[in-house]
Every structure is written in C-alpha cells, then in structure tokens.
N, C-alpha and C positions, 0 to 999 in steps of 0.2 A: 444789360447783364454782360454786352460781350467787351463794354470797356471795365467789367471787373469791380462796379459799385455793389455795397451790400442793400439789401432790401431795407423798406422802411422799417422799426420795430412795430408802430401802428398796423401797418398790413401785413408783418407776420401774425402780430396779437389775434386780427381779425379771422384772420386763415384758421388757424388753432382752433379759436371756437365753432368754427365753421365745421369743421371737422370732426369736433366734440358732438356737435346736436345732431349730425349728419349719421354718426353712429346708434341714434336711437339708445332708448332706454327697457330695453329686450330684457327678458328674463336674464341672459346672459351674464347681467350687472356691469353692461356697457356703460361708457360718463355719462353722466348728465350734466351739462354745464350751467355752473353755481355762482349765484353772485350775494357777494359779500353783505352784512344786512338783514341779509331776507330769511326768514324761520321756512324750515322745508320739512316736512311732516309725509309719515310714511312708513308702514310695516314690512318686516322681513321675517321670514323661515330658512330653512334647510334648503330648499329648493329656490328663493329668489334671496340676491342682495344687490345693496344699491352701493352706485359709484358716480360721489361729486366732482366734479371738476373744477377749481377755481383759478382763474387767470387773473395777474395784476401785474402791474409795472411798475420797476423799481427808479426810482431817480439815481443818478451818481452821487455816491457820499452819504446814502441815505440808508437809515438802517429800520429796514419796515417787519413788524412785527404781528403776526395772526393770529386770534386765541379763536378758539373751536369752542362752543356751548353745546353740550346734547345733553338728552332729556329721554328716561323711560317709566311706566309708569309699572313694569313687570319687577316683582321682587323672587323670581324665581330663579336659586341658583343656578340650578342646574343646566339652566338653556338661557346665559346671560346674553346680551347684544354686545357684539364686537367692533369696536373703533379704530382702525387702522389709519392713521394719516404720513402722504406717501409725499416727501420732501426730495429737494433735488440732491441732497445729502443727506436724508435720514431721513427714518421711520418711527413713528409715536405710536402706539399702541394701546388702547388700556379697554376693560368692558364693564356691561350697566346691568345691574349694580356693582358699584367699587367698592369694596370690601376691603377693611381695616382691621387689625388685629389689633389686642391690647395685651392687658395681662390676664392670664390665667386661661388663656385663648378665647376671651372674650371676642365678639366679629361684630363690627359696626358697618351697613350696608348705606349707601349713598345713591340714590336713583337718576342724582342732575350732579353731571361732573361739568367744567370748565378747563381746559389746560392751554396755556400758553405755546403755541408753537415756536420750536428753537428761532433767532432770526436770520434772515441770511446775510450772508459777507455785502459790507458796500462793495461795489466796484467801481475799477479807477476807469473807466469806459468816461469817454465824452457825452454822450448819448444814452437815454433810459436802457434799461434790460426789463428784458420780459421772466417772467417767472410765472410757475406753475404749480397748483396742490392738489393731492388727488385724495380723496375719503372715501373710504370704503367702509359701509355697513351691513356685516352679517350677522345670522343668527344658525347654529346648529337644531333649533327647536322646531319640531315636528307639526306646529302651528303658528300664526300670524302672532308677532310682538310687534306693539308698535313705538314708534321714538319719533322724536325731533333734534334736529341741526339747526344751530346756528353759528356763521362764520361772519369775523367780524377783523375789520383793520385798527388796532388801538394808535392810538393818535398821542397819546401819554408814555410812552413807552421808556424813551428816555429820562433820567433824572437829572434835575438844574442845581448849580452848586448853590449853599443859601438859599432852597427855596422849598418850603416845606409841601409836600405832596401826602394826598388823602387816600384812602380804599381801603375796602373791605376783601374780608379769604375766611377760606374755611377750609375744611379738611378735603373733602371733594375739589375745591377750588383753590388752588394755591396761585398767588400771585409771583411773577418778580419783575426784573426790572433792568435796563443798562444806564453803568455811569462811567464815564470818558472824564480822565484826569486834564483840568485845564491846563496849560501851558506853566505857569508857573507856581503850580499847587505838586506836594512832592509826595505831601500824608493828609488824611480826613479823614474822618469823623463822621460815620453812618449812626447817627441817632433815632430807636422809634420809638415810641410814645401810646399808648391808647388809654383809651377813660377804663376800660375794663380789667381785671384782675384776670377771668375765664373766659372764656377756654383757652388754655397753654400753647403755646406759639414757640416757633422756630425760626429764628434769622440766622440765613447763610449769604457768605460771600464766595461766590466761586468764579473763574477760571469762563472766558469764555468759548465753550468747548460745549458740544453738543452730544449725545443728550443732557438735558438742564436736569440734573436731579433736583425734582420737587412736590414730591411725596412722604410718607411718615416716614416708609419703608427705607428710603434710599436716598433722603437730604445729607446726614450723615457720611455718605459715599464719599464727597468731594468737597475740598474748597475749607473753610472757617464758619463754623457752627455756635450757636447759643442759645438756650430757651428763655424767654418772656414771658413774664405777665404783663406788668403794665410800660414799664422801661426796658430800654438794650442798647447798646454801644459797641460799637466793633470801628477798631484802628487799624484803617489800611494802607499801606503804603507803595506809592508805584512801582518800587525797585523789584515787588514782588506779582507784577503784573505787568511781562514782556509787552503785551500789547496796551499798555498805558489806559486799559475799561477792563470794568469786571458786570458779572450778574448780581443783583442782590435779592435774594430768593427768600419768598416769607409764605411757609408752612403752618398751617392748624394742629394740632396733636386732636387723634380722638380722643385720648384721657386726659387727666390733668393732674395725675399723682407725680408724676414727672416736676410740674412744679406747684409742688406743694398742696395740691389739692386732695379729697379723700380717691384714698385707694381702695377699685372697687374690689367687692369681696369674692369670694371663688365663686362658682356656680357653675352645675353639672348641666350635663347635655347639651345641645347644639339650640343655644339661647342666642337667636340674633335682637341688633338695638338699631333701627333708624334712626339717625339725627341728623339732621341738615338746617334750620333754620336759628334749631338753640347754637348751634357752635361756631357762626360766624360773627368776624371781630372785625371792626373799624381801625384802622391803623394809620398813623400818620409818619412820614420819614422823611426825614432833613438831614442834609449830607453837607458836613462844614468844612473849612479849612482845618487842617492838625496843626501844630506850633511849629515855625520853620526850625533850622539848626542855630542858627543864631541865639534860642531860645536855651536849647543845651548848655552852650559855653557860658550864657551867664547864670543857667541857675549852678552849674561848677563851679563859678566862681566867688558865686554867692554861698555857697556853700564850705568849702573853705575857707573863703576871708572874715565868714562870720563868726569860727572856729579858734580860728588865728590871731583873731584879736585878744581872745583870753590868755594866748602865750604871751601878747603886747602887757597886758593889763598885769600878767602873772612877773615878767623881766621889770616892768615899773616897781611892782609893790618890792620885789627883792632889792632890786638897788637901793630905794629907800631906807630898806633892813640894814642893807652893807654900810648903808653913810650913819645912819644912828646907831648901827654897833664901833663902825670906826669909831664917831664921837665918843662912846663908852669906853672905848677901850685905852684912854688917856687918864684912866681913872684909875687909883691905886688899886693892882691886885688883890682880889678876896670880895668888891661888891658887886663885879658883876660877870655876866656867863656869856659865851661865844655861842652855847650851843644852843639856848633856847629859841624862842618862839623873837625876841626883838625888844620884849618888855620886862627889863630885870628892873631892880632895885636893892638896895642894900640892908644887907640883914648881917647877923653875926655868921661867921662862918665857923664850920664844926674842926673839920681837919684837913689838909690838903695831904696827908703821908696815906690814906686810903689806896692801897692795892690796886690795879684793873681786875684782879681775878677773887677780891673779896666779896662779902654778902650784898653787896651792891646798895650799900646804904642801909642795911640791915638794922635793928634798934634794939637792945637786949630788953627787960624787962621792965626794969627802973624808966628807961625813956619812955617807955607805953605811960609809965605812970607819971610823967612832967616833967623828968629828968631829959637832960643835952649827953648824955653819954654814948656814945655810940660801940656798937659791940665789937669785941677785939678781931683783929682782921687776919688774926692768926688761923682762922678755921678756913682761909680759901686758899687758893697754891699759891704759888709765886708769880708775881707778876710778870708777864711775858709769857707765859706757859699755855699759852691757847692752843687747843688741841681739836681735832676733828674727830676725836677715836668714839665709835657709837658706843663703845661700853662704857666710858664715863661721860657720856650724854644719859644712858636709862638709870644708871648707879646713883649719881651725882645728883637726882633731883631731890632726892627725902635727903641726903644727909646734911641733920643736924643735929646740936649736941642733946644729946636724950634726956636729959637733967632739968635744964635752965631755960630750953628752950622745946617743948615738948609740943609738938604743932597740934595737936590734940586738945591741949588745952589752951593754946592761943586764938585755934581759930573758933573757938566755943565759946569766948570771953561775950559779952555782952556786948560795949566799946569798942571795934576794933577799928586800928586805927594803918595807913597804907602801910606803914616800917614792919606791921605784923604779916602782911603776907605778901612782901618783897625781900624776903631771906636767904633765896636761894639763889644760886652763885650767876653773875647777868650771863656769863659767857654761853653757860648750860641754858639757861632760859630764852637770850637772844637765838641758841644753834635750835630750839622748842620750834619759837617761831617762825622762823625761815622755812621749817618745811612746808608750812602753811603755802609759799611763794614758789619752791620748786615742784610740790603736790599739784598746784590749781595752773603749770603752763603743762607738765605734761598730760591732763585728766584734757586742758584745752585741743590740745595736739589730737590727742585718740577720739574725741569727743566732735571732734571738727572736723576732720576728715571725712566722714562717713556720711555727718550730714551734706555737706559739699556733694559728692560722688551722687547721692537721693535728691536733691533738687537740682542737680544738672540733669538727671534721668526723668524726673518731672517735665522742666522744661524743654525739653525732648520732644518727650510723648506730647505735649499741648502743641508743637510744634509742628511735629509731625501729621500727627493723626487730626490738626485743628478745632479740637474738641477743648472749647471758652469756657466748659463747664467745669473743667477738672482744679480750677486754678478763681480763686476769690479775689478778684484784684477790686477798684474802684473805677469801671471801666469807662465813665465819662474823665478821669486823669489816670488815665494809664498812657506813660508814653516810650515806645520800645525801643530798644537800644542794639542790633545785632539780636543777637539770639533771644535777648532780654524783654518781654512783655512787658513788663511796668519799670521804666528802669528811675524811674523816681522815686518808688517808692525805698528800693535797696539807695542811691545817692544818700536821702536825709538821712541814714546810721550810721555819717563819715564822723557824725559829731560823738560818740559814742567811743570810736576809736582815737579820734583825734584828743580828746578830752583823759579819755584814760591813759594814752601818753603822756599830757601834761600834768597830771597829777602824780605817776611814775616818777619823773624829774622831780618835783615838788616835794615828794617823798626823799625820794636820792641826794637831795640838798642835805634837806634836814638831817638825815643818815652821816653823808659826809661831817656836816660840822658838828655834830653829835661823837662822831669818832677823835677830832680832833680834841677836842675837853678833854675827853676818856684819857687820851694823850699823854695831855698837861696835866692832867690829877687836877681837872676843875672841878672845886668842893663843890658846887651848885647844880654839877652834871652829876655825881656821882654821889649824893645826898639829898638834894632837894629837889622836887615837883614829883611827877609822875615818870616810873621809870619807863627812857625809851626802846620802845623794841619795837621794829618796823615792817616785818614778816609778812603782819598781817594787812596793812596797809598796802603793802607791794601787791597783795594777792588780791586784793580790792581795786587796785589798778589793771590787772590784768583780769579780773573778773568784769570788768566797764567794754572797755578794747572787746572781750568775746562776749559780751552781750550785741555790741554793735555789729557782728562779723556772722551772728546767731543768727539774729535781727533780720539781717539784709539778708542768710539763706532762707529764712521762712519767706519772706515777699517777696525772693525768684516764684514762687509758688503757695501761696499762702492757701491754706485748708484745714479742715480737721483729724489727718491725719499728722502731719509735722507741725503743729503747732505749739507743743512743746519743746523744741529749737528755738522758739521765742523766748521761750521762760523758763527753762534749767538754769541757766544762769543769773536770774532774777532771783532764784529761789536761792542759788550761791551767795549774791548780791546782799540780799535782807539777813543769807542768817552769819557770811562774815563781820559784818556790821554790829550784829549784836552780838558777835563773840569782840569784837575791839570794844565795842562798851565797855562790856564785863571786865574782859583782861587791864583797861584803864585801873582799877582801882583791886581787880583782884588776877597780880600777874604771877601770881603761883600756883594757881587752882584753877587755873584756866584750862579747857577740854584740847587736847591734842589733835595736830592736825591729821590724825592717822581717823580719829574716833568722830572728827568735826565732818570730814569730806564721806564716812562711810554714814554718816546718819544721813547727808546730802545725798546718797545714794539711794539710799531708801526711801527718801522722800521722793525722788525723780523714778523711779522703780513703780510708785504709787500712782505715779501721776499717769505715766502710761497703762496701768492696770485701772486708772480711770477711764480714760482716753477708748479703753477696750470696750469693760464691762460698767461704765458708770451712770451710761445712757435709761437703761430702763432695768438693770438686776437691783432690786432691793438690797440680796446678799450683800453685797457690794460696802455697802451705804453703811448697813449695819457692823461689820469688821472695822471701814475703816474708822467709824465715828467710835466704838470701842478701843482702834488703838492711837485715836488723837487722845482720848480722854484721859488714860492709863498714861501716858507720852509727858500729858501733863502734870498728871500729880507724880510722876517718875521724878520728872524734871523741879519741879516745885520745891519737893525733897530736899533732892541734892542741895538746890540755890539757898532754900532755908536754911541750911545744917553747915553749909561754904564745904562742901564736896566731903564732911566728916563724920557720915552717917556712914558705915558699914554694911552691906547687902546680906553679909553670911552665907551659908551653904545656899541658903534658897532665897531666889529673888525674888517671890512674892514677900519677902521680909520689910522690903522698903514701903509697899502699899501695906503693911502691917503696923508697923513703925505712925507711917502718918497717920493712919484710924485711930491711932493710939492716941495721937498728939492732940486730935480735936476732940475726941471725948474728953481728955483730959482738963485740956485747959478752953474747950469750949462748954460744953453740956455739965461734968460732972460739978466744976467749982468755978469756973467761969473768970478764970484768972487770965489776966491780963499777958499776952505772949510774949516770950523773954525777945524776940527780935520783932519788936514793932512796926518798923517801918517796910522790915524786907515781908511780913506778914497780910500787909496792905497791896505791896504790892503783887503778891504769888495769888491772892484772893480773887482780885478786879482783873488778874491775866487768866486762872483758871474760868473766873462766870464768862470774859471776852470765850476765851476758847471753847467752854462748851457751848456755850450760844452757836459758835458756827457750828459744832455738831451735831445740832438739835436742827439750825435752818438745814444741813445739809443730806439729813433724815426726810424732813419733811418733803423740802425742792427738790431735790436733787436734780442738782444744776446741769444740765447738759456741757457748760464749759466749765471743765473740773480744773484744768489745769490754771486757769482765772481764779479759781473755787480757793485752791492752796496756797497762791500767791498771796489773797487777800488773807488768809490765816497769817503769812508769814509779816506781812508791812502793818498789818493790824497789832502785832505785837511787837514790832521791831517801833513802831508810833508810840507805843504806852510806855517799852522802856527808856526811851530816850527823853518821853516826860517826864517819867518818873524821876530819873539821872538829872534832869534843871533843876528838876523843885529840889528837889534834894540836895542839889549846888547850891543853890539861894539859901536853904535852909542853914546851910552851914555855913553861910556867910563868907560863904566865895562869889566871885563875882566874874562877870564875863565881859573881855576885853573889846576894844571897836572890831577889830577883824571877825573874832570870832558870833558877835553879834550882828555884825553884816551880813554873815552866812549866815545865820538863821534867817535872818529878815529873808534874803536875797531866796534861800531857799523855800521858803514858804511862799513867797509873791511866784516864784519860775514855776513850783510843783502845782501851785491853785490853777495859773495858766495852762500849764499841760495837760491838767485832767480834765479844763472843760472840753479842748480839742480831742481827750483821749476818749470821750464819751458821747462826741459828735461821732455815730454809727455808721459808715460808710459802706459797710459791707458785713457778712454774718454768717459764718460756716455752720452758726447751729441750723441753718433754714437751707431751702435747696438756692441751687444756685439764681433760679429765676424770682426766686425771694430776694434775695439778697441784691438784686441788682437795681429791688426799686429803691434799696437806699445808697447809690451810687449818686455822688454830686458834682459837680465843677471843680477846678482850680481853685484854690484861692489866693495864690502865692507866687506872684512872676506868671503867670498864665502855665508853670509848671507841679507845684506840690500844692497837693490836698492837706486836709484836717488831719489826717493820719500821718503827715509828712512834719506839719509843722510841730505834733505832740512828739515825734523820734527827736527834732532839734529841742526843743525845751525839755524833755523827761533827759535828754544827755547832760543839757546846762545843768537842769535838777539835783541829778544823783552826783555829778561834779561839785557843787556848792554842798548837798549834804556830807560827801566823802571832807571835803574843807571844816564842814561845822565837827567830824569826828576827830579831826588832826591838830585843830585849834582850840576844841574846846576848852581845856586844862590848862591852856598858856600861863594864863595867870598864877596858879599853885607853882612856876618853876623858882619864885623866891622863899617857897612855904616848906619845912621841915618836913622829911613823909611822917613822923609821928606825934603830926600837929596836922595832918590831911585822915580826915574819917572816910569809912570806907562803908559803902551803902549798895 
C-alpha cells in the first residue's frame, strides 16, 4: 500500500461480502448476502423487513443487465409488499399486488411482477468493476405476508443486427432490451411480429436514460411509442441517439379496446380482475438495416425522370404536328386549319368575312334544317371590340334576336344539332369560361394554405410527443426525411404536379394556335368542329398540380381526421370533367363557374359533416340519401329539358314538372319520350345514383369521403360512355391519338386500382389494426403499393384529361349544324 498500488477488485468483492453476512440478518433488516439464481423465500410485517444484498462484477465494455422476479401470494390491498431496489444510480420501486387501471376505473391486480433493472454504464477501466444491489422488502401489515425473490443476470440482453430474438411479457412483466448502432449502419428497422392478435401490446424506443419507463402507466412518458397486435415497425435513426444505442421497451396493455378489442363495459363498485397467465404474449424482434442515402437520390431521380419523359414524348408528338401542319400549309387557303387538333382535310368552306366578335359560327334556321347559310353577322359588334366590362359579360349572354331565333324553341326541337346552342357571342362565352380557371387557383390558394399550417402541426405533435399512433403511415416503408416521417410516401404525388404542368402547356398550345385562326378569320376555326373554349381545361390542369400538393399534405400525416385533403379536389376533378363533356356539345347552357364551384362546396361541406357525424348517426344517412336523391332528379330535369324548364315562384315546381312527365308519358299512354336517348341515359344515371343511396342507408360506410367520390367517377364513367356510343352512333369516329388515350387510359387506371386496393394501412380500424396490414417496399427498396398507385392514378387522370381534349379532333372538318348534339 505504501507504494500507492490499488487493491485487487477480487478481494475488495470478497471483503464486501464479508461484511454483508457479518452484519447478520437481525430484525433490523440488516443485508443478507444474495446470490443471483437462487429463489429466496420469506415473510415480512410492520415490524421485520428484509434486505438482499447482491454483488457482481462488471467486465470493461460490458454492459450487464439484472431483472428482479418476486412473487406474493396476498391479494390484500391494503397491506401490499413493498420492493425497493437500491442501484448505484437509482432506485426502482414498485409493490405486490401491482395494480393496473383501465377504463371506467376498472383495477387489474398482478401478484408475480418481473422488472428489468436499469443497466449500468460500461466503464473505460482496464480492469472488472465491482458493483453492488441492494433489495429491500417491507410490508406495513400487522401480520406475516409471505413472498419470494428471485435475482437473475440476463445473458440476452443485447440485440444483434439481422437476428431475430424470441420472448415472452405481460402486463406485470415487461421486457426490453439494448441495441448499439454498427459502425456503418445510420437508420433500422425495429420489426415485431407475434402469432397472437391479444392481448394489445406497446413498443417503445427510448433514450438510454434511467429510470426505463416500462409500465402501462408511464411507457408513454419517453422516447417513440406504438400499440400492436400482431405486427410493429419503428424507423430509427442514429442522428437521433447521441449515444449511438437506444432501449427497446415492450409493454402488455391490461385492456385491449386500445386496439381494437371489446371495450369493457362500466361497472360499479370496487370490482377487482386478476390476470396473469391469459395476458402474456410471445414476441419476436428483428432489428434490420434502413436504406442508406444513396437509396434517397435515386428514388429522386427516378421520380422525376419517370415524369419527364412524358414532357419528351409530349415535345415529339408536337413537333410531329408542327412538320405535318407545315406540309399542309402549302396547300391552297380555305382546306385546311392551323388551329386544330393536326388532322384537317378538305371540305367546302362557308365564309372567311365572319367577324371575331360574331355568333361564333352560329346557324339561323334554315341551316338546322340542311341549308349552308350561315346567320348574318350583323348581330355581334365589331371586330376588335373585346371588352372586359362584366356588364356586358352578364347582359350579352341571352341576347338574341327574339323572332327567328327564340332559344325557347330551338333548344326544345327534337334534333338539335351543335350551331343550335353555339349562338352566343365566343368572346362573352370564352370570358364564361375562364372564370372557371381564375375561381379554382384562388379557392387553391385559400384552400391550401390551412391545410399546410394542420399537418405541419400534426407532424409536430408526432414528433414531439412520439406518439406512432396518431399518424397512419405504412410503417414497414416509411422512410423519414428531416422532420418528415414517411417521406416517400409525399415524393410519389411529384407526378401529380409534374403532370398537371404538362398538360397546362398542352392546353396553352392549343390556346395559342387557336388565337391565331381567330386572327386570320380561319373559316374552319370559326365554323367548324367544336367550339374552343379552354377555361375549363386550364382548371383541370390546376385541379391535377393540387390534388398532388393535397395528396402529399394528407401523407405528412395520413388519418381520419384530414383525410378529406386527399379528395376535395378529386371531387373538383370528376365533377369538372363532366362539366367539359357537357359544355363539348352544349357551350351555351353550360352551369357557371360561380354555380359549378358553389355546388363543389356543398358537396365538400358534406363530406366533412360525414367525416363528423357519419360513423354511427342514422340521421345522418337519411338527409343525406334524401338530398343525393332530390340532387338527381333536380339535375335530370334540367339536362332533359337543355336547362329550358322554368322553376317559377316555387321550386318544388321542377320535382312537379318531372312527376308530371312520367305519368304522362310513362303510366298514363305509354308513349315513347320526345328525347330518347338523353331519357336512357338520366334513367340508368338516376337507378346508378340511388343504388348508392340505398347501399349508403344500409352500410353506412365509415369511409364517407371514399363513399362520395365513388358517386362522383361512377357517374363521371357512365357519362363518358354514354358520350362514345353516342359518337359512334353518329358516325363519328375517333382518331389514333385520341384512341391511344383511351386504350392507354384504361390499361394505366386498371393498373392503379389493383395497387390502389392492395390495403396497406386503414384509419377506419385503430392504429394497431392497421398496422397488421403494413408491407415491405416494393419499388427501389423505397415506394410501397400506395406509392406506385400516386405514380399511375397521376399517369391515369393525365391520359384521361388527354382522352377529353382530343376527343372531337375529328369533327374540326365537320360543319357544327351537321354535329348532333346528345
């Protein structure tokens, strides 16, 4: 000693216990020295308790870990046994019986608890350290309780990367665990697994910091949390664990209404429930590599370049157009047009002295009936006279001449044919349209904003407080990005936006060379096919762009609270679409965009008053299924009559009106309906429509806002069939481009709904439901099912917005009062 060497740790270790047994086991509750192992059995009261003493030695670098088993066989609250375990940094504390709360203050009593003692620090020592634990057992009870000890060194303690590890926990017994990030691994992948559904389980990832919260009460406390059944997945990354190791702590729930299970029912007075044997789970947990960053940059890239090609394939098909219009246009003036679609041919031409500010191709009477005359062009202003002033925008749309041209009676003819309701003046009906386009960026603006500001405050909160539950992701591919939890799933909506760009431009061509005709006074632009107005088109473009931008803020945070962020603009989507049908062949009676975006209102209005009350109020079910029903024969009306049915003082007149129509020429004489075809089809759209409001009586879907959508593509599907047959029928036909996009469209939409109906995740179920349908990558080792349907439903609705912009190509050599209108 007096050259200053330290003692052996051996014969300190030795001394200590010497020490310990030397102090006897006195009433006192002097140590008794405990060795690891061994079951130690023994009663306590008010007047004696015991105190174990346990020595062990630690290696350097070694990180040794003690669980404690005790055992009583008293269920008496009152005078529980108390467990005190006395660490060289902390104290553990808990007593027998362990009492659990549930709901409605239900108490669940556990007589044999387990607890993992925190570990202690390696030290960088050359040489073992000695360590010491001290357990103390009291009891406040007036008489002998007895209990058992057992203290034990887990040998398993650590987790190996890629290698799956087995055990069982219960509520009383909560296991966890340490894992030490390898050298070159950055993020992993904590996957558990177990054959059982029940009892409902907790996996947390915390901090290693002592005390280890691993209890019902106080898992939640620290660290990243999530409930299980049978599956769990938590993505960790080391930038968020200074000390490069975390704990991974796996709790029992005494209930299971948490996930998914029955919630039990209330019940009075002080009703306790032992369980211990029903509620332990076998679990198994394998801790993998996450995808390096390398993995990031190419599904970026691939993401993009996959997008980008379409603007390649879109600059081809145009050039092509530019070199076959150049070719045409070496060909005497009068057979063929700048501004169409690419596919003119020659026809007689009518007049090239047509106005810009005339009826826009307008056809007086006589032409309805086979005559080439066209109506004098005396009734529009002068050419050059374009104005912005909104009173002769609201003035200017009825005026026509009241005599020869009574729109009353043109659009009530039997036959009608496009020159009947393309009369009025283009400039008034083009400035109609556009509002359509300046309505849907600012409704975007105000509309987006707020969602933004709510899943940034989501993302937050899941952040902060690491509660996995609040938030539906696909958590075996969720890969987080900065603040970003799954940032894969927002990347795949770039096509969405990228797409809706390109068809913007695509639009904006057509636009241009369309102006230029107008120009030149080209009889073929200003007489024949379908008149262009592009408003709505544009707003279809920018309805694409904020579905994608929607899209990607619902899967910052995907649940069923914002899940209508996903589909407002879906529902924008389906029902501009079938307003460009309709206005294809009826662009004078077409719904304004004042009246189009307030009924969109209502509709989205609905959807969240589903979203509230649609879950389990009847009331609910029955209003709304009475105002789809009413919605449709409203609408039915209108479309049968071409918007010429009058409401009068009272608008139950228009549901009067129709009652009227079907006894009449159903029931009473059974005559054949003056507009047949439009009759077939308001028929097969109202049995579509109330069919859904009969299943949505019946089911009542929990996901409503699915519920509406499917109303709105279920009829946006029928009229767009109807609109073929109906082309074919009259012996038009459809060009390669525009039959591409059909084809191309139908093959992309087939693909994306099987992916869109591979279930990955499900906010109607609780979170621990939902996460046994959570699957792998399938895509780059980065995008899920859910990822690859955002890339094809974008290709999708892009080739469908194509199949609505090319349809009519062909009619651009066709007379409009030689084009029937349906």
């Amino acid at each position: 000693m007096a050259s200053g060497g330290a003692p052996a740790p051996g014969a300190l270790l030795c001394a200590l216990l010497w020490a310990v047994a030397a102090a006897g086991d006195g009433p006192g509750g002097s140590p008794l020295p405990g060795a690891f192992g061994r079951v130690y059995q023994g009663t306590v009261n008010i007047n004696a308790e015991r105190v174990y003493a346990f020595a062990y030695s630690s290696e350097p670098g070694q990180v040794d870990a003690v669980r404690v088993y005790v055992n009583s066989s008293s269920e008496n609250l009152q005078y529980p046994v108390l467990f005190v375990v006395r660490q060289q940094k902390g104290v553990l504390s808990w007593q027998v019986p362990l009492i659990f709360r549930g709901l409605y203050q239900r108490t669940y009593n556990y007589q044999e608890v387990s607890r993992t003692l925190c570990p202690s620090e390696p030290t960088p020592e050359t040489g073992p350290s000695d360590q010491i634990i001290f357990v103390d057992v009291a009891s406040m009870a007036p008489f002998n309780i007895a209990y058992e000890l057992l203290v034990t060194r887990l040998e398993n303690f650590q987790l190996e990367t890629n290698k799956a590890f087995n055990f069982t926990a219960s509520p009383s017994q909560p296991q966890y665990f340490l894992y030490k990030f390898p050298q070159d691994v950055d993020s992993v992948i904590i996957k558990v697994v177990s054959d059982a559904v029940y009892p409902c389980s907790v996996v947390s990832v915390q901090d290693i910091v002592c005390p280890v919260y691993d209890l019902d009460h106080n898992v939640e406390f620290n660290g990243v949390y999530q409930s299980m059944t049978k599956q769990a997945a938590i993505t960790v990354q080391r930038k968020d664990f200074p000390g490069e190791q975390f704990f991974v702590v796996f709790v029992i729930k005494p209930e299971d209404y948490a996930c998914g299970g029955s919630v039990p029912s209330s019940i009075h007075g002080n009703v306790n429930r032992t369980w211990n044997l029903q509620r332990t789970k076998n679990l198994q947990v394998t801790i993998v590599p996450s995808i390096k960053k390398s993995v990031y940059v190419q599904a970026m890239f691939f993401s993009f370049l996959s997008f980008l090609s379409f603007y390649l394939g879109s600059v081809v098909v145009a050039f092509v157009h530019y070199i076959s219009t150049d070719v045409k246009l070496t060909v005497p003036f009068g057979s063929v047009s700048i501004a169409g679609s690419g596919i003119m041919a020659s026809s007689h031409p009518i007049t090239a002295s047509t106005p810009e500010g005339s009826s826009y191709g307008a056809i007086d009477e006589s032409s309805s009936s086979g005559g080439h005359q066209l109506s004098s062009p005396e009734r529009g202003p002068p050419a050059g006279s374009d104005t912005d002033s909104s009173v002769e925008e609201e003035s200017d749309f009825d005026t026509m001449p009241e005599i020869e041209s009574d729109k009353n009676v043109i659009r009530t003819k039997v036959f009608l044919y496009l020159s009947d309701l393309s009369r009025k003046d283009r400039r008034i009906v083009s400035k109609k349209y556009k509002i359509y386009f300046w309505n849907i960026i600012t409704i975007a603006v105000f509309y987006a904003l707020p969602v933004i500001q709510l899943v940034i405050t989501y993302q937050t909160v899941v952040n902060v407080t690491g509660n996995q539950d609040i938030c539906y992701y696909n958590f075996l591919c969720a890969h987080p990005l900065g603040v970003l939890s799954a940032f894969n799933n927002i990347l795949s909506n770039v096509g969405h936006m990228l797409l809706g760009f390109l068809f913007l431009l695509i639009v904006l061509r057509r636009d241009i060379l369309h102006r230029r005709a107008m120009e030149i006074k080209d009889v073929y632009t200003l007489d024949y096919g379908i008149p262009k107005h592009f408003g709505l088109f544009y707003a279809m473009g920018i309805a694409l762009m904020m579905e994608g931008v929607l899209s990607a803020c619902y899967h910052v945070c995907p649940n069923y609270s914002n899940f209508q962020f996903d589909t407002s603009f879906m529902y924008m989507i389906a029902g501009l679409c079938m307003l460009k049908l309709y206005q294809t062949r009826h662009p004078d009676i077409n719904a304004s965009a004042y009246s189009a975006y307030a009924s969109f209102a209502v509709v989205i209005c609905l959807a969240v008053l589903g979203v509230v009350f649609g879950k389990n109020d009847m009331w609910f079910w029955v209003i709304f299924s009475m105002i789809h029903v009413l919605a449709s024969l409203a609408l039915s009306t209108q479309i049968y009559y071409m918007g010429r049915f009058k409401i009068g003082k009272c608008y139950l007149g228009i549901f009067r009106r129709a009652a009227m129509v079907l006894y009449t020429d159903c029931i009473q004489q059974c005559s054949r309906p003056m507009y047949m075809d439009r009759m077939v089809l308001l028929i097969v759209g109202n049995l579509v429509n109330w069919s859904f409001a009969i299943f949505g009586l019946l089911y009542r879907p929990r996901d409503f806002a699915s519920y509406i959508l499917g109303i709105f593509i279920c009829n946006l599907l029928l009229y767009l069939a109807f609109y073929i047959i109906m082309k074919l029928r009259s012996s038009e036909k459809l060009l390669p481009i525009p039959m591409f996009c059909i084809v191309a469209t139908a093959v992309v939409w087939a693909a994306a709904l099987y992916f869109f109906f591979q279930n990955l995740s499900s906010w109607e179920e609780t979170p621990a439901e939902s996460r046994e349908k959570n699957r792998p990558c399938i895509l780059l080792g980065f995008f899920d099912d859910h990822d690859v349907w955002h890339f094809l439903s974008a290709a999708a609705l892009f080739f469908s917005f194509l199949v609505l912009l090319t349809l009519d190509d062909d009619l651009d050599v066709v007379r409009r009062d030689k084009i029937p209108v349906f």
